[in-house]
ZALO-463738 format. One record per residue (C-alpha): x, y, z. Coordinates in Angstrom, 3 decimals, always signed. Layout:
N
@u: X; v: Y; w: Z
...
END
This chain:
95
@u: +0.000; v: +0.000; w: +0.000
@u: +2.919; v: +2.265; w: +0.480
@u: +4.687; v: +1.364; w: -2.618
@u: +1.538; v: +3.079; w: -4.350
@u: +1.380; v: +6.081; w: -2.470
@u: +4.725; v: +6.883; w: -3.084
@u: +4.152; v: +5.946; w: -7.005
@u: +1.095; v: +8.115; w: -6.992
@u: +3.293; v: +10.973; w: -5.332
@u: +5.916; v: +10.477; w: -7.883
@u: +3.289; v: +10.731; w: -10.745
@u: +1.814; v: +13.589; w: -9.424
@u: +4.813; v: +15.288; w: -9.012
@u: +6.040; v: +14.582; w: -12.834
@u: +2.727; v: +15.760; w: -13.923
@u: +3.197; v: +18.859; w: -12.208
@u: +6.871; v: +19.429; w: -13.681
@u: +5.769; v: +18.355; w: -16.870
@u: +3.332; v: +21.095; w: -16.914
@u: +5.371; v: +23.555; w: -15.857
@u: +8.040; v: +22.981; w: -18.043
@u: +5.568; v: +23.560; w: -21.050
@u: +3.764; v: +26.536; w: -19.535
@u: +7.239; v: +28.065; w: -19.018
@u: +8.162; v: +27.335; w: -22.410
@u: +4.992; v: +28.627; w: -23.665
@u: +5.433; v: +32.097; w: -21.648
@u: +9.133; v: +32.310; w: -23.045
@u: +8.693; v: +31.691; w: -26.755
@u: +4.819; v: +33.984; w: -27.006
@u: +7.328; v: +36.508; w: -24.938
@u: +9.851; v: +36.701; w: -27.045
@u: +7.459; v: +36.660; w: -30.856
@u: +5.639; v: +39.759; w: -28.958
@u: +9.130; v: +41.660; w: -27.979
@u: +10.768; v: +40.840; w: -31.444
@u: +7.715; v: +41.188; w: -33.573
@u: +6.767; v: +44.917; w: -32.027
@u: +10.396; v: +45.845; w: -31.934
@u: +10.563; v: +44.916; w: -36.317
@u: +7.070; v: +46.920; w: -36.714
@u: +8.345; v: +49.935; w: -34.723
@u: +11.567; v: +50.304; w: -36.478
@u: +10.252; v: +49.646; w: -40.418
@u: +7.104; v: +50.331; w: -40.265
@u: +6.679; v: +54.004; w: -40.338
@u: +2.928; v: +54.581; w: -41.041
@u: +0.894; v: +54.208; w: -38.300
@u: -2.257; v: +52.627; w: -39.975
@u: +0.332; v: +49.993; w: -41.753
@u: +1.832; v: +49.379; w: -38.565
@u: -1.880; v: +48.861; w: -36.898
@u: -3.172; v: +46.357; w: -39.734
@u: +0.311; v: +44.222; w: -39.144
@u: -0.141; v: +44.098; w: -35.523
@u: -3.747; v: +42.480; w: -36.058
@u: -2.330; v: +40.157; w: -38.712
@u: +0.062; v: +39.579; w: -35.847
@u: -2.313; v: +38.952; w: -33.270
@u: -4.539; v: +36.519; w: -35.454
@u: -1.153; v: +34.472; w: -36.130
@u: -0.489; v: +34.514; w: -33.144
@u: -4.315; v: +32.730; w: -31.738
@u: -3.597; v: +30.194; w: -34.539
@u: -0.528; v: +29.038; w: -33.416
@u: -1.556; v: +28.939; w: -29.696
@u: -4.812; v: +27.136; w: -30.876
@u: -2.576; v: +24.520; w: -32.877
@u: +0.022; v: +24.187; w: -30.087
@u: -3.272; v: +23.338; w: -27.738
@u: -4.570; v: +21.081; w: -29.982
@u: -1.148; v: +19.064; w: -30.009
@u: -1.019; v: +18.472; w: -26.642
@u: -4.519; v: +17.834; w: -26.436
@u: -4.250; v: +15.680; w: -28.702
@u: -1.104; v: +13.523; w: -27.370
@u: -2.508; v: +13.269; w: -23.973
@u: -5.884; v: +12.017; w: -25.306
@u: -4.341; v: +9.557; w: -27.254
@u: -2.041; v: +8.447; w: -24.820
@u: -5.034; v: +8.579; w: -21.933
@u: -7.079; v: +5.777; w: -24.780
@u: -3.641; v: +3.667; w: -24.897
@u: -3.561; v: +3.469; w: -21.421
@u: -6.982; v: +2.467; w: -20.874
@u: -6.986; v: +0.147; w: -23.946
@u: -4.306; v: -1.714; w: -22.327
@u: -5.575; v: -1.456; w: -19.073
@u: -8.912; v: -3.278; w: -20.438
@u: -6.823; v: -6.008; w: -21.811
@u: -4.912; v: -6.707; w: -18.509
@u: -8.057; v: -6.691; w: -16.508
@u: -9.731; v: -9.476; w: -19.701
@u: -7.030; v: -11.658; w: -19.295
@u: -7.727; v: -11.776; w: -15.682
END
């Protein structure tokens, strides 16, 4: 009974740095495209209503790439959740 406590702790706690890792990672790379991106616009784009319509084409990049970066890791965890259980079924059949 101990042995799965401690597993369960050890889970949790990969889960948790997992997370973090990619919410970090996340926060450093959208950081950085925001810095870089307004820093090009400011220096060569001179005309304020060009530099307005380029920071919306920005912005709607930007939602699509968070949107597909979301669906990826959806997407992995899902599948790897239905592995998991799919083998988990077959263990428990051959019981």
């Amino acid at each position: 009974m101990q042995n799965n406590v401690h597993q369960d702790d050890k889970k949790v706690k990969s889960a948790f740095r997992e997370s973090t890792e990619i919410t970090l990672s996340y926060f450093i790379l959208v950081y950085a495209y925001i810095w870089f991106s307004d820093w090009l616009i400011s220096k060569y784009v001179l005309d304020p209503s060009t530099a307005q319509v380029i920071q919306s084409i920005k912005g709607f990049i930007s939602l699509g790439l968070i949107g597909l970066v979301y669906y990826i890791i959806v997407y992995r965890r899902v599948k790897k959740y239905l592995s998991n259980n799919e083998q988990l079924k077959k263990v428990l059949f051959e019981l």
